[in-house]
N, CA, C, O and CB atoms as a CASP TS submission, in Angstrom:
PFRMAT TS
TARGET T0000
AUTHOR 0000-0000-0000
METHOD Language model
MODEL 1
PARENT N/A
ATOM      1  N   UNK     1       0.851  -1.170   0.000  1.00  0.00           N
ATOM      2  CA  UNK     1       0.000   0.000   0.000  1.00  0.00           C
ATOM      3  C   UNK     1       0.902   1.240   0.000  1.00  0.00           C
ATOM      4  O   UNK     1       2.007   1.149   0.534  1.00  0.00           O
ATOM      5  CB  UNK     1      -0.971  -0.006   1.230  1.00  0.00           C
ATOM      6  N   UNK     2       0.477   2.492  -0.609  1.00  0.00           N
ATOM      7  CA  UNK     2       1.411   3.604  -0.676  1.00  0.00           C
ATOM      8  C   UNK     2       0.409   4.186   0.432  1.00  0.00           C
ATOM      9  O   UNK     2      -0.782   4.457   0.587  1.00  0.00           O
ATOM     10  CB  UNK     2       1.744   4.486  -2.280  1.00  0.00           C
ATOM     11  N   UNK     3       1.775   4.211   1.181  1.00  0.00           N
ATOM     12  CA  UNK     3       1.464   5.431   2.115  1.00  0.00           C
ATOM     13  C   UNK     3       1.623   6.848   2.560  1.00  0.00           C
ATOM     14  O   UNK     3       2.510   6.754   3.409  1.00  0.00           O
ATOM     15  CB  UNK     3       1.656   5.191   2.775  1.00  0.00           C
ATOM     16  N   UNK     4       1.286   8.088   2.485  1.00  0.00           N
ATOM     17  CA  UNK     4       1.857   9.219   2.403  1.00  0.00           C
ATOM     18  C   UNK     4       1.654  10.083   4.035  1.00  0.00           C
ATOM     19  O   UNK     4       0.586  10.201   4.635  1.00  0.00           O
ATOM     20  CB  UNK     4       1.172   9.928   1.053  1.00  0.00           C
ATOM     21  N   UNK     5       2.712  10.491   4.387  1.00  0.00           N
ATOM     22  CA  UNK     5       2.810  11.221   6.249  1.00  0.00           C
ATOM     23  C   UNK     5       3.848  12.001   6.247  1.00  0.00           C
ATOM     24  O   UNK     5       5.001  11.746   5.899  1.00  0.00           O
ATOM     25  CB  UNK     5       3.152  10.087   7.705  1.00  0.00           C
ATOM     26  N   UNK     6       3.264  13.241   6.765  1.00  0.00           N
ATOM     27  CA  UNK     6       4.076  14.482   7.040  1.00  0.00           C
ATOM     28  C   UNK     6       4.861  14.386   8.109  1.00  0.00           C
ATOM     29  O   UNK     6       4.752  13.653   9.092  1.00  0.00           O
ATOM     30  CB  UNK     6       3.324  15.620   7.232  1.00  0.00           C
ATOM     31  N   UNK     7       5.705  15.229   7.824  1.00  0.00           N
ATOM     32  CA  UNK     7       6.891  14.428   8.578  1.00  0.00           C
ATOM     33  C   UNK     7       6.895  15.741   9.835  1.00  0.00           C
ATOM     34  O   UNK     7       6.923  16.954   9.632  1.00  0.00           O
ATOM     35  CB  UNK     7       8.726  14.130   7.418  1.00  0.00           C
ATOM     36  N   UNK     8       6.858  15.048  11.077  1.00  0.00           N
ATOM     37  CA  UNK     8       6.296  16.233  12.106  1.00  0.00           C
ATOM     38  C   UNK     8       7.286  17.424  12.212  1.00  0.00           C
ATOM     39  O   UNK     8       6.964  18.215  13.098  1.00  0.00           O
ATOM     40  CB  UNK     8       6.081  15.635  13.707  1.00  0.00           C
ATOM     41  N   UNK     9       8.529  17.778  11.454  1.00  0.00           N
ATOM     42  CA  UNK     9       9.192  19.138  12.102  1.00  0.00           C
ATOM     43  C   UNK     9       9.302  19.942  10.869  1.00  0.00           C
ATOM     44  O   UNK     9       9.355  21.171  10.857  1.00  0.00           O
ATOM     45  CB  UNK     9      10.789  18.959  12.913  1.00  0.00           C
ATOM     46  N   UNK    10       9.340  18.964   9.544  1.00  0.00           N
ATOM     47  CA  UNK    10       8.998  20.522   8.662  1.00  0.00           C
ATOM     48  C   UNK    10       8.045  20.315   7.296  1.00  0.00           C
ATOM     49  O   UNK    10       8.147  20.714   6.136  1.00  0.00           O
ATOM     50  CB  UNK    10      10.666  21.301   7.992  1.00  0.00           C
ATOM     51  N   UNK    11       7.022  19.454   8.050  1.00  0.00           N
ATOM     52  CA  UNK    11       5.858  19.673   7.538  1.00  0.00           C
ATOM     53  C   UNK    11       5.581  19.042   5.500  1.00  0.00           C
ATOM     54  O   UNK    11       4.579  18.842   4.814  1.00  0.00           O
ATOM     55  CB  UNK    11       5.795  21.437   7.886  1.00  0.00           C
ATOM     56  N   UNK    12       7.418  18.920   5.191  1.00  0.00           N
ATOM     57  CA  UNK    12       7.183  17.857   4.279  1.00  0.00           C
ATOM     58  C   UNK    12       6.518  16.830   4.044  1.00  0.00           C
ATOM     59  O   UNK    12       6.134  16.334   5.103  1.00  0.00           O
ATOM     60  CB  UNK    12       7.810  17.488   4.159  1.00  0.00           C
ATOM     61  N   UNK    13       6.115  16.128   2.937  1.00  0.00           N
ATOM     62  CA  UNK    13       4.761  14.798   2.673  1.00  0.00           C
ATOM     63  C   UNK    13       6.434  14.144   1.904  1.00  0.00           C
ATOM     64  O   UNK    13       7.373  14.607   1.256  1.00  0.00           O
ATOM     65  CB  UNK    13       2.592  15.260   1.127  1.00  0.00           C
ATOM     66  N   UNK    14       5.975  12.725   2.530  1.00  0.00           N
ATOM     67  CA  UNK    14       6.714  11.526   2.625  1.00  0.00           C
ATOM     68  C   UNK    14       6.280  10.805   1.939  1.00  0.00           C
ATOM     69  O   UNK    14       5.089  11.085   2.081  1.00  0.00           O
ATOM     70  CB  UNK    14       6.849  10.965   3.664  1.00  0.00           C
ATOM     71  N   UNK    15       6.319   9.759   1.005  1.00  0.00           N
ATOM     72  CA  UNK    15       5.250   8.494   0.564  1.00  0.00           C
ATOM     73  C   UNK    15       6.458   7.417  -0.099  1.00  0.00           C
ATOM     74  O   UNK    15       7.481   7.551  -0.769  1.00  0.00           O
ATOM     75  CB  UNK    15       3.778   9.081  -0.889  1.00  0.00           C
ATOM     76  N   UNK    16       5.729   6.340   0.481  1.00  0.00           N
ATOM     77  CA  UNK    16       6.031   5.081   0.371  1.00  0.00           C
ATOM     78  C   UNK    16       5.572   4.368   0.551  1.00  0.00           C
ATOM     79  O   UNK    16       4.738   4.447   1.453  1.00  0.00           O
ATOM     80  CB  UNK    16       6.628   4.755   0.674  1.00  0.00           C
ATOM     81  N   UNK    17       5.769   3.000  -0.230  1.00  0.00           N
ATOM     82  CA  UNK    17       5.291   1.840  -0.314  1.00  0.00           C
ATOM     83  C   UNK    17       5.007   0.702   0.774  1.00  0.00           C
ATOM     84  O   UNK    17       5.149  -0.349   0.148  1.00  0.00           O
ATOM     85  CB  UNK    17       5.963   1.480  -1.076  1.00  0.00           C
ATOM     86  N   UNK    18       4.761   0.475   1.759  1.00  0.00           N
ATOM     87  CA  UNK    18       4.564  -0.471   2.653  1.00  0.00           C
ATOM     88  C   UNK    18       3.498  -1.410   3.289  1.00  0.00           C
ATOM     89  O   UNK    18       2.303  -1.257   3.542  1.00  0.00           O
ATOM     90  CB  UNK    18       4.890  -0.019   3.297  1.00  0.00           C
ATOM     91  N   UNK    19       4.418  -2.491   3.462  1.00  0.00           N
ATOM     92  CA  UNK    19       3.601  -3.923   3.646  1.00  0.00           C
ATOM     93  C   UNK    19       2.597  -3.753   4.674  1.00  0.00           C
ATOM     94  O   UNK    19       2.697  -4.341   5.751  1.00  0.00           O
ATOM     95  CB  UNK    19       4.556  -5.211   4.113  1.00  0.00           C
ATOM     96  N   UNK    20       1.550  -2.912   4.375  1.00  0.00           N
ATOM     97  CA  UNK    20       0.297  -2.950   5.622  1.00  0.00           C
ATOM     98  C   UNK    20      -1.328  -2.797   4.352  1.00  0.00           C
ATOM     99  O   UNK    20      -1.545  -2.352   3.225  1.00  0.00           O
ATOM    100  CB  UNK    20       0.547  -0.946   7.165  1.00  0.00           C
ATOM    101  N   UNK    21      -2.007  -3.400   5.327  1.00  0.00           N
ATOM    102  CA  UNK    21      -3.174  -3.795   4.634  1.00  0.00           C
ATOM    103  C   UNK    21      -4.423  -2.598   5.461  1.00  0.00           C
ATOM    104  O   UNK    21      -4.232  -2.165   6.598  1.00  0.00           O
ATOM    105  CB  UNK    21      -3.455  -5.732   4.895  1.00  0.00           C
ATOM    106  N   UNK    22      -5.458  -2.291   4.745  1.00  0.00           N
ATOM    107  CA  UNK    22      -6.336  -1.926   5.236  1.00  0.00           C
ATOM    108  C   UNK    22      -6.801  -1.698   6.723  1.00  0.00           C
ATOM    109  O   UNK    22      -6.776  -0.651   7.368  1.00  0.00           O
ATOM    110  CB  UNK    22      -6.834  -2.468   4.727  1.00  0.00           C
ATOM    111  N   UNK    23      -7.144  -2.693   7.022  1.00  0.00           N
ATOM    112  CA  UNK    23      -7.581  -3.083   8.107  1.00  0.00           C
ATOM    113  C   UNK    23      -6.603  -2.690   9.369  1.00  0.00           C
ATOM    114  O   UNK    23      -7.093  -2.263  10.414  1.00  0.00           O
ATOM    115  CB  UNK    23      -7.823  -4.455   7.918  1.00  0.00           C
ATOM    116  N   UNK    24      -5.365  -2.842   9.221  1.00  0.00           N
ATOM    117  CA  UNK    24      -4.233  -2.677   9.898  1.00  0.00           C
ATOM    118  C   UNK    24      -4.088  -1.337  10.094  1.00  0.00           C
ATOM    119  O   UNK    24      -3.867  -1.023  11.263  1.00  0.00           O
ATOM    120  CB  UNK    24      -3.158  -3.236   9.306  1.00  0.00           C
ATOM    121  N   UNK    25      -4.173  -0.069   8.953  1.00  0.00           N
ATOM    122  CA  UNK    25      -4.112   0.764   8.819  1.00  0.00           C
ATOM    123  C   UNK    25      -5.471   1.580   9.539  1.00  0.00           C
ATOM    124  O   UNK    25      -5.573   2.748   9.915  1.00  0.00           O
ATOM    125  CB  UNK    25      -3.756   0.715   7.664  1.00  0.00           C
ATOM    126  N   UNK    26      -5.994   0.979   9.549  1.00  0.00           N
ATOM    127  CA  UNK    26      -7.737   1.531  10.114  1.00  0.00           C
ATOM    128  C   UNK    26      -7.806   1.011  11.985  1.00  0.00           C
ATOM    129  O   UNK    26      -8.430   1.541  12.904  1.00  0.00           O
ATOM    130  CB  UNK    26      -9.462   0.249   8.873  1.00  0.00           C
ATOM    131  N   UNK    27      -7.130   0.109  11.989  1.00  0.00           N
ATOM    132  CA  UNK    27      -6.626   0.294  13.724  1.00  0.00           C
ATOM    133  C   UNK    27      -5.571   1.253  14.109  1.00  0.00           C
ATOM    134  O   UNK    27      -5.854   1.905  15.114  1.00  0.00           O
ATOM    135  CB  UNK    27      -5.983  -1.073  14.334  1.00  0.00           C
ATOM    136  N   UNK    28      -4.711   1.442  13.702  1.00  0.00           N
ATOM    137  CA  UNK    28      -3.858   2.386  14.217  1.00  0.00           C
ATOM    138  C   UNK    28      -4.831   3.658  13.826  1.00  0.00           C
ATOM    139  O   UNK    28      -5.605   3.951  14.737  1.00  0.00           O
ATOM    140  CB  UNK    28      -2.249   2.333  13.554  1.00  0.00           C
ATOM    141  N   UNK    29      -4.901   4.202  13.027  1.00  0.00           N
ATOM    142  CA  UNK    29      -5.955   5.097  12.796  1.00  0.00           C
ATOM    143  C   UNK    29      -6.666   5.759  14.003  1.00  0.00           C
ATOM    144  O   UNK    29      -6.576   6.839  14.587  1.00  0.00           O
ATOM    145  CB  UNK    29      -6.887   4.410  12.048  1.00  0.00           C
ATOM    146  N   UNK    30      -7.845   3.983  14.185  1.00  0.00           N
ATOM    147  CA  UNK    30      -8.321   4.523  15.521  1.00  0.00           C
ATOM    148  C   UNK    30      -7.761   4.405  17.003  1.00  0.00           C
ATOM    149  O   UNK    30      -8.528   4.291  17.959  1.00  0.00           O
ATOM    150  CB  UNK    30      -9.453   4.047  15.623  1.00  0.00           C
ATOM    151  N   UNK    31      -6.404   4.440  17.136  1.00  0.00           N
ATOM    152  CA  UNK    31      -5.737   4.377  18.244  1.00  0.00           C
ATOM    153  C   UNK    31      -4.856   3.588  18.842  1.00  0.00           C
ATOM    154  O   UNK    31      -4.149   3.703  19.844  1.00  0.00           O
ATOM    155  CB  UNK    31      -6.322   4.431  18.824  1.00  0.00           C
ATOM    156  N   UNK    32      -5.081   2.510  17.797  1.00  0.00           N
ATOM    157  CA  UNK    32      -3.895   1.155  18.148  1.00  0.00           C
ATOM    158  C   UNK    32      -3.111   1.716  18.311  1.00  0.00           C
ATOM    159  O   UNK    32      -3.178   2.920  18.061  1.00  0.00           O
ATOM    160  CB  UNK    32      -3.403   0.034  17.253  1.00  0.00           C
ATOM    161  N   UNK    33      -1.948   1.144  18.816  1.00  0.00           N
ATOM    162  CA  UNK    33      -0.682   1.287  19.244  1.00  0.00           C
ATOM    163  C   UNK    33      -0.192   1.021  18.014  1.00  0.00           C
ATOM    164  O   UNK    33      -0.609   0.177  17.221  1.00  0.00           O
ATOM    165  CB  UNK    33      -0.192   0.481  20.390  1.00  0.00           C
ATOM    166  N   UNK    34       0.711   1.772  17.885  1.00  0.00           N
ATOM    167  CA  UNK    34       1.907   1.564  15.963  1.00  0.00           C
ATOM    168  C   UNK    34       2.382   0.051  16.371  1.00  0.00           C
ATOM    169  O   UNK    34       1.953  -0.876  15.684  1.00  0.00           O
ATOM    170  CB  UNK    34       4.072   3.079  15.649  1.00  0.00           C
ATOM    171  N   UNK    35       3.006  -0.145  17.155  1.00  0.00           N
ATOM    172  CA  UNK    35       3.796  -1.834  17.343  1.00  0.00           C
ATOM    173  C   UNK    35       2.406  -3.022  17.356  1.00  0.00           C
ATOM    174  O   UNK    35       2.574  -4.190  17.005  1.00  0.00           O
ATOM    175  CB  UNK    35       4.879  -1.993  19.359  1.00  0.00           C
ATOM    176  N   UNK    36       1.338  -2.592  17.722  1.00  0.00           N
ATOM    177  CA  UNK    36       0.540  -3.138  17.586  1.00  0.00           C
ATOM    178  C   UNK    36      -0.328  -3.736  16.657  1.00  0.00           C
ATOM    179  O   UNK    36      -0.717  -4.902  16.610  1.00  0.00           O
ATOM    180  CB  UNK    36       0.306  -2.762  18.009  1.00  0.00           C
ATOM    181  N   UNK    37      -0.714  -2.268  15.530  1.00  0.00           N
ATOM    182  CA  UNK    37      -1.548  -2.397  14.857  1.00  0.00           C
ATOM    183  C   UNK    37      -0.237  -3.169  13.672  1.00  0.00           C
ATOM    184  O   UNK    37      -0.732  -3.976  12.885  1.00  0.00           O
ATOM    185  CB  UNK    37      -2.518  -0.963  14.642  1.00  0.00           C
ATOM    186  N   UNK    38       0.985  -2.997  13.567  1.00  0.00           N
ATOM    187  CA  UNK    38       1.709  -3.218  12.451  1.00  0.00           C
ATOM    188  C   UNK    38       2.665  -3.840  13.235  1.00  0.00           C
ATOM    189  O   UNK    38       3.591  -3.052  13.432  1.00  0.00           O
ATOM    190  CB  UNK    38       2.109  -2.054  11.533  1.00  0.00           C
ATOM    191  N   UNK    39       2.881  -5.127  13.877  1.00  0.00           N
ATOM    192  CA  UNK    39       3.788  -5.910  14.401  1.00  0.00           C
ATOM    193  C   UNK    39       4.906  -6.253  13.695  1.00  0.00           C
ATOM    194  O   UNK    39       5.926  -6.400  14.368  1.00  0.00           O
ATOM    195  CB  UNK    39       3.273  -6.885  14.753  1.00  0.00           C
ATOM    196  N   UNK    40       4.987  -6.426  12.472  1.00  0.00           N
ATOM    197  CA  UNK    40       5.689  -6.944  11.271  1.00  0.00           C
ATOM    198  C   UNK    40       6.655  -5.596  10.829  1.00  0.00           C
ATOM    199  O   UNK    40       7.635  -5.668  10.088  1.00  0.00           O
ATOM    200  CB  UNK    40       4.488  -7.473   9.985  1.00  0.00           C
ATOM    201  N   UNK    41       6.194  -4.500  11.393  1.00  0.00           N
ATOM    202  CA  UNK    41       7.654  -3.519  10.499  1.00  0.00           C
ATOM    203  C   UNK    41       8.569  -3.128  11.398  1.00  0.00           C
ATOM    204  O   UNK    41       8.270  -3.083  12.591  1.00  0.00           O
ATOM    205  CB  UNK    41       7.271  -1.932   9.697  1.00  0.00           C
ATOM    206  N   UNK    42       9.719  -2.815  10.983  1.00  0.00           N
ATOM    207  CA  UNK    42      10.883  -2.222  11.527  1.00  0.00           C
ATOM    208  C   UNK    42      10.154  -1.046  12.781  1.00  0.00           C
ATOM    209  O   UNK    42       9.117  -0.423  13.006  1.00  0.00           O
ATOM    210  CB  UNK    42      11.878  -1.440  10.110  1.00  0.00           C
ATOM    211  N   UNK    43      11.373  -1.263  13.280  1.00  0.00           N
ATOM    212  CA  UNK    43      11.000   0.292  13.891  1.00  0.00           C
ATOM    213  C   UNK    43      11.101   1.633  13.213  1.00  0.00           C
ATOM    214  O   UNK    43      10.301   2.566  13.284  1.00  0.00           O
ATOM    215  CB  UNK    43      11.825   0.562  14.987  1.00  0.00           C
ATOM    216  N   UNK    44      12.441   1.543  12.418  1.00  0.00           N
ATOM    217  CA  UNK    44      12.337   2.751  11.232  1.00  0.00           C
ATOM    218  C   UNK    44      11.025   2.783  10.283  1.00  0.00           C
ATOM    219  O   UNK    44      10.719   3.859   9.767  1.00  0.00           O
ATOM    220  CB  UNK    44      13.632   2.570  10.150  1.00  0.00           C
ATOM    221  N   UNK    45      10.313   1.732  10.063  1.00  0.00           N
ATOM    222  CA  UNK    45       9.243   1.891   9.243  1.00  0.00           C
ATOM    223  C   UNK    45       7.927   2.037  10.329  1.00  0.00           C
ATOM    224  O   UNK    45       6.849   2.449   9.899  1.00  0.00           O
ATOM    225  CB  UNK    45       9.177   0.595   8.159  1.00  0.00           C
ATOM    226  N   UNK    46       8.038   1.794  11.274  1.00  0.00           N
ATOM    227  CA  UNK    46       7.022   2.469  12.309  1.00  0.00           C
ATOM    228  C   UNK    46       7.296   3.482  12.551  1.00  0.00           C
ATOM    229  O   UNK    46       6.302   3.937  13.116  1.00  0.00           O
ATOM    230  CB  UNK    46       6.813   1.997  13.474  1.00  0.00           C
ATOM    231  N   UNK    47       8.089   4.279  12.504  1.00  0.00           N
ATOM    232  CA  UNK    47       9.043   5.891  12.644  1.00  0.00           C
ATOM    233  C   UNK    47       7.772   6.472  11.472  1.00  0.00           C
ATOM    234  O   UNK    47       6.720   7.027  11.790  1.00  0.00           O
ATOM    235  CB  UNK    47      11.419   5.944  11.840  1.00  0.00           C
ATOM    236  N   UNK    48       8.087   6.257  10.537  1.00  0.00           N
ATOM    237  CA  UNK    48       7.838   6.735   9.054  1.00  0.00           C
ATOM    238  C   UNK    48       6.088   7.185   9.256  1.00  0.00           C
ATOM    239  O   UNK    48       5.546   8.205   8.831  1.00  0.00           O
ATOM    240  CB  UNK    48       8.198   5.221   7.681  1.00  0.00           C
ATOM    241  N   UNK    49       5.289   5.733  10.265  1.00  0.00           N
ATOM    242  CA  UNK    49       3.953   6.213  10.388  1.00  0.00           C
ATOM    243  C   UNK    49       3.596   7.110  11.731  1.00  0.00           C
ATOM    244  O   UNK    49       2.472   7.611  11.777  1.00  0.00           O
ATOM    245  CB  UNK    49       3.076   4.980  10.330  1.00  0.00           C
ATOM    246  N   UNK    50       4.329   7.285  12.604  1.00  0.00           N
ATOM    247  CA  UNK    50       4.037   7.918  13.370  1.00  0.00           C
ATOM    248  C   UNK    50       4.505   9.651  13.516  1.00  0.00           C
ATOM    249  O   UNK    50       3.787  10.512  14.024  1.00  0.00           O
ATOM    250  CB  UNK    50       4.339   7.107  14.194  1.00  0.00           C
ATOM    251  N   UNK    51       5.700   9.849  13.009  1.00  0.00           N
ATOM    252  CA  UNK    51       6.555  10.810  12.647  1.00  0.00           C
ATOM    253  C   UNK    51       6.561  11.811  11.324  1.00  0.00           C
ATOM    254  O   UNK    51       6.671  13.035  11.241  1.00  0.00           O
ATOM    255  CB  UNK    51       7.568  10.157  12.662  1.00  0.00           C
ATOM    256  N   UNK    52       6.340  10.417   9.983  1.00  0.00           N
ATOM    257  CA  UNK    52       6.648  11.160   8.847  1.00  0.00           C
ATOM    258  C   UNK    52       7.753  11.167   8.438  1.00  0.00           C
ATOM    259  O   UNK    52       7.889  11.859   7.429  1.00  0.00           O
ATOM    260  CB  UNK    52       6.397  12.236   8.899  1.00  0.00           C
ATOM    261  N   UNK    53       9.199  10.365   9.030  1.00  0.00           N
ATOM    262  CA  UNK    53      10.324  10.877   9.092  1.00  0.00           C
ATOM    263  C   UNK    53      10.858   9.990   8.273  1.00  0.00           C
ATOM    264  O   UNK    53      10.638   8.846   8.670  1.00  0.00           O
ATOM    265  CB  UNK    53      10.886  11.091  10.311  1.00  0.00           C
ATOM    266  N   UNK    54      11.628  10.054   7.038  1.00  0.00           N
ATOM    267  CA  UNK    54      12.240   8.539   6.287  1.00  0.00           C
ATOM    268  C   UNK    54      13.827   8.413   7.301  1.00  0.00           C
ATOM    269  O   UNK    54      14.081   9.199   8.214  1.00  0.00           O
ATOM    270  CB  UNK    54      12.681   8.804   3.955  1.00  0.00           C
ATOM    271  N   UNK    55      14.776   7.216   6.865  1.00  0.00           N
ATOM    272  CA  UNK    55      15.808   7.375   7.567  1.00  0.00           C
ATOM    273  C   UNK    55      16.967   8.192   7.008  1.00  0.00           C
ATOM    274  O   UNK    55      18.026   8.376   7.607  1.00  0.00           O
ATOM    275  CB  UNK    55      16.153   6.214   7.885  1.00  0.00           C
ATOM    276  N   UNK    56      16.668   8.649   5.832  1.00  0.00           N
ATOM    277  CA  UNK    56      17.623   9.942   5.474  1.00  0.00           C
ATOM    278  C   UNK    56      17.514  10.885   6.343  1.00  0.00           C
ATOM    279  O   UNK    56      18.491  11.182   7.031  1.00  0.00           O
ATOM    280  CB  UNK    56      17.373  10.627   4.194  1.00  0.00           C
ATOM    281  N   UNK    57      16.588  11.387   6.449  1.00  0.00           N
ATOM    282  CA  UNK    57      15.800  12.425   7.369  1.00  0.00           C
ATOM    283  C   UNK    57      16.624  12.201   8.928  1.00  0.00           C
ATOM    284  O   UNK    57      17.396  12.894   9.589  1.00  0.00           O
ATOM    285  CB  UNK    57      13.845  11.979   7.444  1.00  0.00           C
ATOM    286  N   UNK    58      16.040  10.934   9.086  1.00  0.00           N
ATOM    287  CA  UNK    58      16.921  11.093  10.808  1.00  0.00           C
ATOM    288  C   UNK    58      18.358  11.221  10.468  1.00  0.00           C
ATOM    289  O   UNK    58      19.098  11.945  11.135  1.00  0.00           O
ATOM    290  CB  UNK    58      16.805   9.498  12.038  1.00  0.00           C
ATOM    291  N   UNK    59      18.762  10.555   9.473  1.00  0.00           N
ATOM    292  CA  UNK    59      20.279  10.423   9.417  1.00  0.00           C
ATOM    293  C   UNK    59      20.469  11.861   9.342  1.00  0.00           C
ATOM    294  O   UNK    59      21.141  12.074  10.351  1.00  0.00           O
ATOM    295  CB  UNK    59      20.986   9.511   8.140  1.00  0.00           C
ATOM    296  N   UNK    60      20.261  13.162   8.672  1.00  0.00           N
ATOM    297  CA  UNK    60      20.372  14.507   8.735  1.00  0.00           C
ATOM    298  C   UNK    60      20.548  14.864   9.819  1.00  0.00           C
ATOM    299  O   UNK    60      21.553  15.389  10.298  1.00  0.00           O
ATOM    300  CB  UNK    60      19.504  15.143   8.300  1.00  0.00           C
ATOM    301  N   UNK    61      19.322  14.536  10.419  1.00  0.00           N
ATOM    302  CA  UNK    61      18.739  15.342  11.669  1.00  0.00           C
ATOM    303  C   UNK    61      19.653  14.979  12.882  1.00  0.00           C
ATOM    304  O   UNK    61      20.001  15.800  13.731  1.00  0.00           O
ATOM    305  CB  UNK    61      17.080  14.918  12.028  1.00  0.00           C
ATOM    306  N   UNK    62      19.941  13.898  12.875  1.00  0.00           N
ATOM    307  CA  UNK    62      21.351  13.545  14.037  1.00  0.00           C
ATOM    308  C   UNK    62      22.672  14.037  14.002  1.00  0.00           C
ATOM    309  O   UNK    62      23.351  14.357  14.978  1.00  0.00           O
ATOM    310  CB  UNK    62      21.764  12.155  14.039  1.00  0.00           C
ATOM    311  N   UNK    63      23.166  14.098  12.166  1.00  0.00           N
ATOM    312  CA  UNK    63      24.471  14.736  11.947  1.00  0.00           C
ATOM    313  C   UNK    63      24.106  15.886  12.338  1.00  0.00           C
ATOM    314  O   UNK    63      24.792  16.202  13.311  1.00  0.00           O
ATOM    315  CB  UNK    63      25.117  14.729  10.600  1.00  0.00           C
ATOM    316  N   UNK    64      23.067  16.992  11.959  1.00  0.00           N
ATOM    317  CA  UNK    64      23.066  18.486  12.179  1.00  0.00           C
ATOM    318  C   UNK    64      23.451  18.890  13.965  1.00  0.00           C
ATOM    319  O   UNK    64      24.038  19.917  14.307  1.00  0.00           O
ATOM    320  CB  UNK    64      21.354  19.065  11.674  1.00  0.00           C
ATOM    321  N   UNK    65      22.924  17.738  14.973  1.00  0.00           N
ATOM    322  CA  UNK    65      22.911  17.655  16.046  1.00  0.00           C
ATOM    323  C   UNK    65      23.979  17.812  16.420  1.00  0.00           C
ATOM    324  O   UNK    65      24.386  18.703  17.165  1.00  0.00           O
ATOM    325  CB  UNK    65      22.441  16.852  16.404  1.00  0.00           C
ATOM    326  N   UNK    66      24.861  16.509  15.690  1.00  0.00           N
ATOM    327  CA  UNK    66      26.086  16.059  16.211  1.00  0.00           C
ATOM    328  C   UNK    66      27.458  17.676  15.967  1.00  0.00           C
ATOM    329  O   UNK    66      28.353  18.160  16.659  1.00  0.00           O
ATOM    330  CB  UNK    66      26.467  14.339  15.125  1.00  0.00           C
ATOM    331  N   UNK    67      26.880  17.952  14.644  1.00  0.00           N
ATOM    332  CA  UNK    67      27.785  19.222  14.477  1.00  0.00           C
ATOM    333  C   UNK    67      27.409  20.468  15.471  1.00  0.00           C
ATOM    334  O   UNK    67      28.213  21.394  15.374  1.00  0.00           O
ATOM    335  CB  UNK    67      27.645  19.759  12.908  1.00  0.00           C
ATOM    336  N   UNK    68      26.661  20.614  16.130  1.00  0.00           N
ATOM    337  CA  UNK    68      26.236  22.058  16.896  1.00  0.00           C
ATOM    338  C   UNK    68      27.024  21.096  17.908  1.00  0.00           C
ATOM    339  O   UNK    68      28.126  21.643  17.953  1.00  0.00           O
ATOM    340  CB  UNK    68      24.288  22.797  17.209  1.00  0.00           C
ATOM    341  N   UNK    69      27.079  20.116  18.639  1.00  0.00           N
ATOM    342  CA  UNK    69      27.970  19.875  19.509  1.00  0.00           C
ATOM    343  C   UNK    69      29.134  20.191  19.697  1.00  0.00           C
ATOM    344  O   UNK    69      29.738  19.766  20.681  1.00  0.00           O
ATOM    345  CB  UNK    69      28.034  19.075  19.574  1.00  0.00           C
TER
END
């Protein structure tokens, strides 16, 4: 299923392809827990639905960190 989620700090739209079905998608929706409703994905790909964030994105977002240090 293509999925598309803004990514919570700058409001960019994300989309990608991932192994979740309807139904799965319609529990988290209404409140499931992400590990719950989608037991089967990474944690980086549970990132992606809760966040918006791909792992380029974090990978940025940690170097930018690491350099103000």
């Amino acid at each position: 299923m293509i999925i598309t989620r803004e990514h919570f700090l700058t409001g960019e739209l994300n989309t990608r392809s991932m192994d979740v079905t309807q139904e799965q998608l319609d529990r988290w929706r209404n409140g499931e827990l992400v590990q719950n409703a989608f037991p089967h994905l990474t944690d980086e790909e549970r990132d992606f639905f809760v966040l918006g964030t791909t792992k380029e994105q974090w990978e940025k977002l940690y170097s930018d960190i690491r350099e103000e240090e």
